[in-house]
Backbone as CSV, one residue per row, in Angstrom:
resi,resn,N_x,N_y,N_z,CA_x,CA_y,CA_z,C_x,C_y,C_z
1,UNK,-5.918,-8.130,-5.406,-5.103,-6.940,-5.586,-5.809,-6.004,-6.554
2,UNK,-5.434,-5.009,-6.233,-6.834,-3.950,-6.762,-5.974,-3.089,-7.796
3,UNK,-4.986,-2.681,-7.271,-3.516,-1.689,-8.123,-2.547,-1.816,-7.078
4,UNK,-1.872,-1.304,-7.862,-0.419,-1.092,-7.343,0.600,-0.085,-7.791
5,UNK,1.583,0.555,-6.556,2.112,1.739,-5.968,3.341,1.164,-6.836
6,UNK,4.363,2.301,-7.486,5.268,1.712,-8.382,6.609,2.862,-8.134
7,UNK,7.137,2.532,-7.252,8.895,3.285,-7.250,9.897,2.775,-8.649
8,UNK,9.903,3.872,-9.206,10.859,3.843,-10.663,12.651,3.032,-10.296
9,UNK,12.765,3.886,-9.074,14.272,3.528,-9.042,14.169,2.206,-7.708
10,UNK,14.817,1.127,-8.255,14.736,-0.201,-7.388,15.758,-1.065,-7.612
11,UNK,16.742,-1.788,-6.968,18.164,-2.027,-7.325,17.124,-3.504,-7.615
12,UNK,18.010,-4.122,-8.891,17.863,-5.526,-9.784,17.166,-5.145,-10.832
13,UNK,15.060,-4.965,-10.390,14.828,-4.408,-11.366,13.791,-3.408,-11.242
14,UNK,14.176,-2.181,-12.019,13.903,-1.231,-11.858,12.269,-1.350,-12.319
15,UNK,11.869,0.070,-12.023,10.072,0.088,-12.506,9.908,-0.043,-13.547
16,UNK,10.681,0.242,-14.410,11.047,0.159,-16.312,10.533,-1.264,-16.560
17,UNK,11.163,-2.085,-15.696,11.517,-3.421,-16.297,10.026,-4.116,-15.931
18,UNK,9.860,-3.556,-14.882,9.410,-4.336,-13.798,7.082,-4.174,-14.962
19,UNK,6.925,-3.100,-15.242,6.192,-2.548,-15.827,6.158,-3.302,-16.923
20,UNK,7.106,-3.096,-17.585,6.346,-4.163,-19.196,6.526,-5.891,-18.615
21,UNK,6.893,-6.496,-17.606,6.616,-7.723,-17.375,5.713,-7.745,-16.919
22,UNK,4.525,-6.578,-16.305,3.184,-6.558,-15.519,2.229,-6.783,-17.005
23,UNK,2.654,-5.482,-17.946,1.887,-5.342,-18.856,1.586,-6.388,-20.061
24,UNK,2.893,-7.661,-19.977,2.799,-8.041,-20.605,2.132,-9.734,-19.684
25,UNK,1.887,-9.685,-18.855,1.041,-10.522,-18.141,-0.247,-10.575,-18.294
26,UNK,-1.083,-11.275,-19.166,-2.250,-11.136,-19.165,-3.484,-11.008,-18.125
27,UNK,-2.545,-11.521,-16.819,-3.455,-11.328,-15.527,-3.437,-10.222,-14.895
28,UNK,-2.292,-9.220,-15.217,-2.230,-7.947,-14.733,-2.308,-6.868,-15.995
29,UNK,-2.808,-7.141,-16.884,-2.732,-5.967,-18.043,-3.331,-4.708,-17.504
30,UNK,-4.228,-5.363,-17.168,-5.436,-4.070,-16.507,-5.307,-3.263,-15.762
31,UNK,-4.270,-4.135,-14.477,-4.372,-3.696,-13.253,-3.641,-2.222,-13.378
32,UNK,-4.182,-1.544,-12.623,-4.066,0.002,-12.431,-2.493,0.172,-11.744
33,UNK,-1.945,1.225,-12.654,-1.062,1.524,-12.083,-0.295,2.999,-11.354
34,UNK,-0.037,3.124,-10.114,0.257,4.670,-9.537,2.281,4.982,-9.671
35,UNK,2.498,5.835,-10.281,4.075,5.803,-9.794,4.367,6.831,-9.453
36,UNK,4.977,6.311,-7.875,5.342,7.135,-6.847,7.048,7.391,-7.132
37,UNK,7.426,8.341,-7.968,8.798,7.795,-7.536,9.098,9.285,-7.549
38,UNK,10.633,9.741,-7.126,11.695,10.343,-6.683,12.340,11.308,-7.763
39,UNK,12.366,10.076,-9.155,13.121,10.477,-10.446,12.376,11.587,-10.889
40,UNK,13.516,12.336,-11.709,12.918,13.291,-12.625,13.048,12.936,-14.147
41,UNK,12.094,12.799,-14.265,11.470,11.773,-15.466,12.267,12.754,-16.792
42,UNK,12.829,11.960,-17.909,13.177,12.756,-19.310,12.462,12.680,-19.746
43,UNK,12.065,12.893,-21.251,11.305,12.968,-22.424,11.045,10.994,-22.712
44,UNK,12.747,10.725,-22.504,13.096,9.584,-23.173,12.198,8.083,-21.992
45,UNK,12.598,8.726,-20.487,11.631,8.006,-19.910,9.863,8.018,-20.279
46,UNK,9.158,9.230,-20.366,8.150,9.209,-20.926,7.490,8.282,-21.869
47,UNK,8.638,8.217,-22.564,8.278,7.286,-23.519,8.358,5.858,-23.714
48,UNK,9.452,5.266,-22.556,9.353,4.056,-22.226,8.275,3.439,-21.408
49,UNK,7.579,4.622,-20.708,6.436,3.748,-19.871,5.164,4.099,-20.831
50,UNK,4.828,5.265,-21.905,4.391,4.744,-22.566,2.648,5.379,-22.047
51,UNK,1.954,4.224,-22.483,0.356,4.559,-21.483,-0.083,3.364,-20.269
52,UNK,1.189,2.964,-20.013,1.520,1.672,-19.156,0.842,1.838,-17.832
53,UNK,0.391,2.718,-17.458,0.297,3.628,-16.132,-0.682,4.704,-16.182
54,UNK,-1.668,4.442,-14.899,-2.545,5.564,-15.258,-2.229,6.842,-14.067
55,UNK,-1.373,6.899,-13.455,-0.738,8.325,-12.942,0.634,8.453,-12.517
56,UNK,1.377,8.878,-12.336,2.738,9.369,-11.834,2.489,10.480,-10.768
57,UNK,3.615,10.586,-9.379,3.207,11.381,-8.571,4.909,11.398,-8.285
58,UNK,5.377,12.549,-7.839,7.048,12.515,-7.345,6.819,12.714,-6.102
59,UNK,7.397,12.011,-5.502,7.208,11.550,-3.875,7.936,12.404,-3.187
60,UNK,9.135,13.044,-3.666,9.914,14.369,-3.065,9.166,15.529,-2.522
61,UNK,7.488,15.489,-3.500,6.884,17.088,-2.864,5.815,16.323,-2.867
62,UNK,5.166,15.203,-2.979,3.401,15.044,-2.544,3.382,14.165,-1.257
63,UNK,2.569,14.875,-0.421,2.307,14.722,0.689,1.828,13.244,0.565
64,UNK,1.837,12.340,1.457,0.947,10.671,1.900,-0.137,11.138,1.892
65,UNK,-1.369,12.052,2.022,-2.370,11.871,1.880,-2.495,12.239,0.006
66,UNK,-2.043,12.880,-0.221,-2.449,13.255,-1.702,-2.352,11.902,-2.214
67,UNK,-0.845,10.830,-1.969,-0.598,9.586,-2.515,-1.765,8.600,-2.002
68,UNK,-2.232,8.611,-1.240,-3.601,7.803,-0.867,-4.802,8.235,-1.494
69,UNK,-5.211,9.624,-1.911,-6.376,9.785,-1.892,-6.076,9.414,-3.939
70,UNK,-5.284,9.536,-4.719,-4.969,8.953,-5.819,-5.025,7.433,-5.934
71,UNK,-4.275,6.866,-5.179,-4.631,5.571,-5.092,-5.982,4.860,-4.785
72,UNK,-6.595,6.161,-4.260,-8.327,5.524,-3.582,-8.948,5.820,-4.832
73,UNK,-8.880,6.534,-5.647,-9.368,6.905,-6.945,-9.026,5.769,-8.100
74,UNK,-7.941,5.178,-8.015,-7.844,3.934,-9.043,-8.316,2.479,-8.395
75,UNK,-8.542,2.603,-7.141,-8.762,1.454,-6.918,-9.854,1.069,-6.679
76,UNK,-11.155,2.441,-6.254,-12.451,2.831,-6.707,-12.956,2.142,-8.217
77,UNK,-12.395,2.731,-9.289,-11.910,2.036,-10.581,-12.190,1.004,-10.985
78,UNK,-11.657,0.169,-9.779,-10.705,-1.462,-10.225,-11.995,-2.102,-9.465
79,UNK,-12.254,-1.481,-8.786,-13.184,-2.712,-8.071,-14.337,-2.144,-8.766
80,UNK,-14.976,-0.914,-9.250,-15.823,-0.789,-10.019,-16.180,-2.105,-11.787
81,UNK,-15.114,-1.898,-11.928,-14.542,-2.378,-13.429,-14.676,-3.958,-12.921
82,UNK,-14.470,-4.378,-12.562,-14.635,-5.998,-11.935,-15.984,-6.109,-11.411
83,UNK,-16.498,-5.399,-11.098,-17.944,-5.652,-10.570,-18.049,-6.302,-8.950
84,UNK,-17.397,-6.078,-8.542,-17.407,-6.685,-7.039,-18.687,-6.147,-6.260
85,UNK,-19.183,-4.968,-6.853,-19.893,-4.131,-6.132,-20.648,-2.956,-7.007
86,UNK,-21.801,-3.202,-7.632,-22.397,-2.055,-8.959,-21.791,-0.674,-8.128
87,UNK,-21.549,-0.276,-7.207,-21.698,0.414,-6.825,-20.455,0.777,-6.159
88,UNK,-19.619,-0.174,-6.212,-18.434,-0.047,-5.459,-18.609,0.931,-4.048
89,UNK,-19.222,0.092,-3.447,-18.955,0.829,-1.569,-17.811,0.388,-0.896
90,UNK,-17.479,1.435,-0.023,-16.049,0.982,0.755,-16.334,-0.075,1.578
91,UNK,-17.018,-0.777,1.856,-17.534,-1.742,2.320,-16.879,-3.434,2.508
92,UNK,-16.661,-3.414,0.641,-15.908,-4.543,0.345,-14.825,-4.340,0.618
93,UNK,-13.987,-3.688,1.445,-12.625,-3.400,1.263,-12.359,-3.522,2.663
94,UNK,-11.374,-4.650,2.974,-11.099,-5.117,4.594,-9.656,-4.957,4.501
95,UNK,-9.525,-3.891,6.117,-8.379,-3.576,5.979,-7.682,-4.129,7.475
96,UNK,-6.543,-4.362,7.475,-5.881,-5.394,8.651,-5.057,-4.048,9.241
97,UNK,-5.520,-3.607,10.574,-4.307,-2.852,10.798,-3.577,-3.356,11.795
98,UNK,-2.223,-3.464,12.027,-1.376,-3.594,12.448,-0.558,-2.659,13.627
99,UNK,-1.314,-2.400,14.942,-0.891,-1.321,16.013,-0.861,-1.474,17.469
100,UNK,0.322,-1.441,17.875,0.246,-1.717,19.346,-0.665,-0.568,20.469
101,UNK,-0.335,0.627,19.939,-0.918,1.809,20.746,-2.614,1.701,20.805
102,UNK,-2.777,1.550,21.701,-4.508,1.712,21.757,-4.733,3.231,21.222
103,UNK,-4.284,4.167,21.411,-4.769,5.236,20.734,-5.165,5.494,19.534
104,UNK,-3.782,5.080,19.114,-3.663,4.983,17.773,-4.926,3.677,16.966
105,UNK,-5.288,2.973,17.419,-5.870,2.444,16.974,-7.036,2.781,16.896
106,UNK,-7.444,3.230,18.295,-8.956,3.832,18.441,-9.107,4.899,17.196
107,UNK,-7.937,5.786,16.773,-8.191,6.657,15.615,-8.124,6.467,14.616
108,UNK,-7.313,5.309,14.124,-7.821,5.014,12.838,-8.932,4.335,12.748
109,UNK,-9.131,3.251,13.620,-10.756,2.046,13.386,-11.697,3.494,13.367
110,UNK,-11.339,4.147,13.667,-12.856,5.489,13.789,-12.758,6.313,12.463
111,UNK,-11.883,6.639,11.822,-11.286,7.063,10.893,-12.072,6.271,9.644
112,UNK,-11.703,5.178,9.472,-11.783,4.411,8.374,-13.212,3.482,8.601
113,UNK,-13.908,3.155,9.666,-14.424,2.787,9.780,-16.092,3.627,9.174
114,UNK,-15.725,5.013,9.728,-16.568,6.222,9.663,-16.655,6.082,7.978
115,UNK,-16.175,5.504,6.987,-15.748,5.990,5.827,-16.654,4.396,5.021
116,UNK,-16.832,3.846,6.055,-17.565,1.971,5.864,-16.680,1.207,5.463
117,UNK,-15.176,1.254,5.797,-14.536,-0.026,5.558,-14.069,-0.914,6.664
118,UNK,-14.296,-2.132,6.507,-14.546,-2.680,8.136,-12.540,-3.477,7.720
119,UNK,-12.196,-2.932,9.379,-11.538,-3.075,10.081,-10.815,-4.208,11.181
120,UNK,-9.830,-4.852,10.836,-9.465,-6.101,12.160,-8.522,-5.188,12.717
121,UNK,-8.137,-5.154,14.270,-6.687,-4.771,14.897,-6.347,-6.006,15.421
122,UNK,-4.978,-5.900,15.114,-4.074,-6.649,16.381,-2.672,-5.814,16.781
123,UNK,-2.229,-6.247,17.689,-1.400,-5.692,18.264,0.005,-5.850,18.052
124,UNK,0.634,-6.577,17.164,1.973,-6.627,16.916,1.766,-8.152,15.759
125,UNK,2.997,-8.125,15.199,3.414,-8.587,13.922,2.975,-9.908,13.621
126,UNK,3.303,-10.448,15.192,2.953,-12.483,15.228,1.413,-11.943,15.121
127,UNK,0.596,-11.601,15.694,-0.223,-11.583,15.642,-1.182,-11.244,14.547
128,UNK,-0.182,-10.762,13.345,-1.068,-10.372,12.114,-0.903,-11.865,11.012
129,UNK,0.560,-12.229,10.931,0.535,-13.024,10.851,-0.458,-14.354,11.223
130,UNK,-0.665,-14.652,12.528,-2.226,-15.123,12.543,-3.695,-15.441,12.280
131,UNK,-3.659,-13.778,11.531,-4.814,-13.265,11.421,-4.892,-13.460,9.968
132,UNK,-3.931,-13.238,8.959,-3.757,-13.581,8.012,-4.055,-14.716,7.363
133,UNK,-3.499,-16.453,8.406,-3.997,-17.369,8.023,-5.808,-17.969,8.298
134,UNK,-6.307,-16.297,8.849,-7.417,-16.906,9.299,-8.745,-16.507,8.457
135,UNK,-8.524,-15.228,7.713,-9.211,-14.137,7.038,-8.665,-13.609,5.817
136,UNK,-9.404,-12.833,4.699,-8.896,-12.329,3.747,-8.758,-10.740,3.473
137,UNK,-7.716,-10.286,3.745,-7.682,-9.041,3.649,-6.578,-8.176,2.278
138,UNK,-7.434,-6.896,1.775,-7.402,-6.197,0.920,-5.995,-5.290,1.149
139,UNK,-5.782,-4.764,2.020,-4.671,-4.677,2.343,-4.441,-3.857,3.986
140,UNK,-3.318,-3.968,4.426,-2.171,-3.678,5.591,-1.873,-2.554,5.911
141,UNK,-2.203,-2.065,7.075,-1.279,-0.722,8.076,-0.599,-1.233,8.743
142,UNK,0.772,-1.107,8.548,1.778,-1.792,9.198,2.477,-0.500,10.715
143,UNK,2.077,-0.538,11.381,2.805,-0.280,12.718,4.550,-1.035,12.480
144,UNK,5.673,-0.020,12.769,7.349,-0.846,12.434,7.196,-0.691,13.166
145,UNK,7.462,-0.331,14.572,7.571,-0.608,15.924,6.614,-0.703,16.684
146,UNK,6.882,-2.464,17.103,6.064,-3.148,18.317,6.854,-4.044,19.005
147,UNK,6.349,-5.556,20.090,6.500,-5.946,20.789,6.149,-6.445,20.203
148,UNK,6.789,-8.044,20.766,6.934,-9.141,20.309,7.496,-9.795,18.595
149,UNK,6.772,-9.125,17.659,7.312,-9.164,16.307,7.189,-7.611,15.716
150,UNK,8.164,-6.802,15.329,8.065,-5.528,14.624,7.596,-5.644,13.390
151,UNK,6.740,-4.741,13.252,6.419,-4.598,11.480,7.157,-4.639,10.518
152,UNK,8.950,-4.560,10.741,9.720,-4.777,9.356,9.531,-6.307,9.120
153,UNK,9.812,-6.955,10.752,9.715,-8.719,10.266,8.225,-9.151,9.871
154,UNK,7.491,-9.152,10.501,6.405,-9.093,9.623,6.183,-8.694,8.439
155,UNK,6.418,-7.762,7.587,6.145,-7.384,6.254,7.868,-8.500,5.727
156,UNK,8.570,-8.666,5.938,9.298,-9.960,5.240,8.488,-10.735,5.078
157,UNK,7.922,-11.551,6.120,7.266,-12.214,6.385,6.356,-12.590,5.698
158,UNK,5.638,-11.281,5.495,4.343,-11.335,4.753,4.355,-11.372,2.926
159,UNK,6.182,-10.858,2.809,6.366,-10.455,1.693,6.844,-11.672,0.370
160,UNK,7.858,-12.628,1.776,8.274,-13.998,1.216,7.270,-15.350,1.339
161,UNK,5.931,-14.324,1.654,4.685,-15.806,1.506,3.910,-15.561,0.403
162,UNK,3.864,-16.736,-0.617,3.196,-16.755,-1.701,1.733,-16.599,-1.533
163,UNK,1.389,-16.637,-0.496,-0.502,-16.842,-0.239,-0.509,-15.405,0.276
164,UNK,0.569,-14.557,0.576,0.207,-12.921,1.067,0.713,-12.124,0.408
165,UNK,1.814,-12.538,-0.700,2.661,-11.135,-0.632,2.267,-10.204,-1.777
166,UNK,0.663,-10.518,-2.575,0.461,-9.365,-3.540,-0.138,-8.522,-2.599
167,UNK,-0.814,-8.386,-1.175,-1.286,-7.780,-0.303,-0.486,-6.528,-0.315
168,UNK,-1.113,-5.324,-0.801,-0.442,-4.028,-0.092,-0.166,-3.852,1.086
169,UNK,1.183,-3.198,1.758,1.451,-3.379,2.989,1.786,-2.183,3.022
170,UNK,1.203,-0.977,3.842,1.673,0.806,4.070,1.545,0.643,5.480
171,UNK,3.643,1.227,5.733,3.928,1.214,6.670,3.427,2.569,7.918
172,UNK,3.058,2.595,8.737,2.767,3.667,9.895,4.363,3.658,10.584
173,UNK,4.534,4.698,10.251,5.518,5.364,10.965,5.666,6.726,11.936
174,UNK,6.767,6.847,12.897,6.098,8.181,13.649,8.110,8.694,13.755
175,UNK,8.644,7.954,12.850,10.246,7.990,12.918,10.323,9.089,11.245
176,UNK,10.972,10.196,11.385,10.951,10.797,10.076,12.638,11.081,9.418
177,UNK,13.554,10.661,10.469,14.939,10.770,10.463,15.641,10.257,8.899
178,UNK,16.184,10.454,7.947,17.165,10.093,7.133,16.943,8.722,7.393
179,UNK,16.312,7.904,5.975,16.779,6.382,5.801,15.763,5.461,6.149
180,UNK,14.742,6.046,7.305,13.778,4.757,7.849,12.726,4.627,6.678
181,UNK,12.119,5.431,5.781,11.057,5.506,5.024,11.872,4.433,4.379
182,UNK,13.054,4.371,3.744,13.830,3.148,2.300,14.213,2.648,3.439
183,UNK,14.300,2.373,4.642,14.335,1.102,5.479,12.532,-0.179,5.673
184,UNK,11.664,0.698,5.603,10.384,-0.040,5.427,10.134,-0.248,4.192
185,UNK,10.630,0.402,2.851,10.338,-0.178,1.479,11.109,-1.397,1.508
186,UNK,12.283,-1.422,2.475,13.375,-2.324,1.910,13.308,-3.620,2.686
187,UNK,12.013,-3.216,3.672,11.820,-4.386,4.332,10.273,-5.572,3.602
188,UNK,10.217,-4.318,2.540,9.091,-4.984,0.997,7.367,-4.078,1.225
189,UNK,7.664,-2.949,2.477,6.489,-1.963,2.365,6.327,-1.703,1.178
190,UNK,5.014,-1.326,0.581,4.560,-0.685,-0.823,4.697,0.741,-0.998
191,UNK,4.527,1.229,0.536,4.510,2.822,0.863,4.849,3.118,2.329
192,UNK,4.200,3.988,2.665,4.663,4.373,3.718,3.542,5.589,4.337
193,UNK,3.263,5.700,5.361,2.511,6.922,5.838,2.869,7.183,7.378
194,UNK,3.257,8.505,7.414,3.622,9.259,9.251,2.580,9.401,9.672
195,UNK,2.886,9.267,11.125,1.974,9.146,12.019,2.332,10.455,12.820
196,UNK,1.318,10.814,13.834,-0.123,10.713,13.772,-0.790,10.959,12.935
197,UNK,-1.313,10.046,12.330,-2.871,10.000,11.298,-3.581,11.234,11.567
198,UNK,-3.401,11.929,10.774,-4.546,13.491,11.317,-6.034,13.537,10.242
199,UNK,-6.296,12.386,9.390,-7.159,12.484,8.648,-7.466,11.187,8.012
200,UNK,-8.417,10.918,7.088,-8.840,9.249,6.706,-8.098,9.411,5.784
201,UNK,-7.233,8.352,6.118,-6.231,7.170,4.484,-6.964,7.317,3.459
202,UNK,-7.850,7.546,2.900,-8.674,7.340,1.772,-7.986,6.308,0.948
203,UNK,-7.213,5.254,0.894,-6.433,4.944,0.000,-7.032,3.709,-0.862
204,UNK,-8.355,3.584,-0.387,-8.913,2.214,-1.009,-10.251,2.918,-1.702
C-alpha cells in the first residue's frame, strides 16, 4: 500500500478518528495521506488533523482526474521514499482491472499501459477474485456492473479478506444518478471514477 484516499465523514469512525489511529501506528506513520472529503472544514477541524496529511481536496468541486493525478503525485513519493525503484518508474505498479466491455478495456490497457504500467484484465468479479489469489497487485479498477459477480460483491469480497483488503479499489462507473457513487464507497470502494475514461488515471 503506497497511500491512501481519506473521506472525513464515515458513520462509526470518522476520518478524525480513523487518522490518529494510522498516525499513531508505527507501520503507517509515513504512509501518505489524500483527503477527499465533502466537509467544509473549520478552523477547529484544521487543527485536529494537524500535519497528519499531506493534502486535502473537497470532492463537491474536484473533478476524478484532478483526485488521481494528486494521488499519482504522493504515491510517486512513497514508492520513491522506499526505494522500490531509484527512479520510481510506473513500471512497478500492477494494476488489476476489472471490465466486462471489451472496449472499455481496450482503452484503458492502452491508456495506462502507454504510461508503462503493466496491466491484467478480467472480465467480471469471480474472476478477479481468482486472479487475486494468483498475483500481486498494487491496486483495482473496479467495473460495478457485470456478469456473473458485480463489482459491489467483489469489492466486499475483496474488502472482508485480510490478504486483500489494504488494496485500493476505484470503482468505474458510467451510472451518475443520486446515491450510486456512496453506494460503491459503501460497498468498501476507496473512490470512484465515471466512465468513459477520456484520459490516463494517472493515479499511481
Amino acid at each position: 500500500m503506497h497511500a491512501v484516499i481519506l473521506d472525513l465523514l464515515m458513520p462509526e469512525m470518522d476520518g478524525f478518528e480513523f487518522l490518529d489511529k494510522l498516525r499513531f501506528d508505527s507501520t503507517f506513520k509515513e504512509l501518505p495521506v489524500l483527503i477527499n472529503t465533502g466537509m467544509n472544514l473549520t478552523q477547529d477541524d484544521y487543527q485536529k488533523l494537524n500535519d497528519k496529511y499531506e493534502k486535502i481536496l473537497n470532492k463537491s468541486f474536484v473533478h476524478p482526474d484532478v483526485l488521481l493525478e494528486e494521488l499519482a503525485a504522493l504515491v510517486k513519493n512513497e514508492v520513491r521514499r522506499n526505494h522500490i525503484h531509484e527512479e520510481a518508474e510506473a513500471d512497478h505498479v500492477s494494476v488489476l482491472l476489472v471490465e466486462d466491455n471489451q472496449f472499455n478495456q481496450k482503452l484503458i490497457e492502452h491508456l495506462l499501459s502507454a504510461d508503462g504500467y503493466r496491466v491484467s484484465t478480467v472480465s467480471n468479479g469471480e474472476m478477479a477474485l481468482e486472479m487475486l489469489e494468483k498475483e500481486q497487485f498494487d491496486i483495482i479498477l473496479m467495473d460495478m456492473q457485470m456478469p456473473v459477480m458485480d463489482g459491489y460483491e467483489a469489492t466486499r469480497r475483496i474488502k472482508s479478506s485480510e490478504k486483500h483488503k489494504k488494496i485500493p479499489v476505484i470503482a468505474l462507473t458510467a451510472y451518475a444518478m443520486k446515491g450510486d457513487n456512496e453506494k460503491c464507497l459503501a460497498a468498501g470502494c476507496d473512490s470512484y471514477l465515471s466512465k468513459p475514461v477520456k484520459r490516463t488515471p494517472s493515479f499511481l
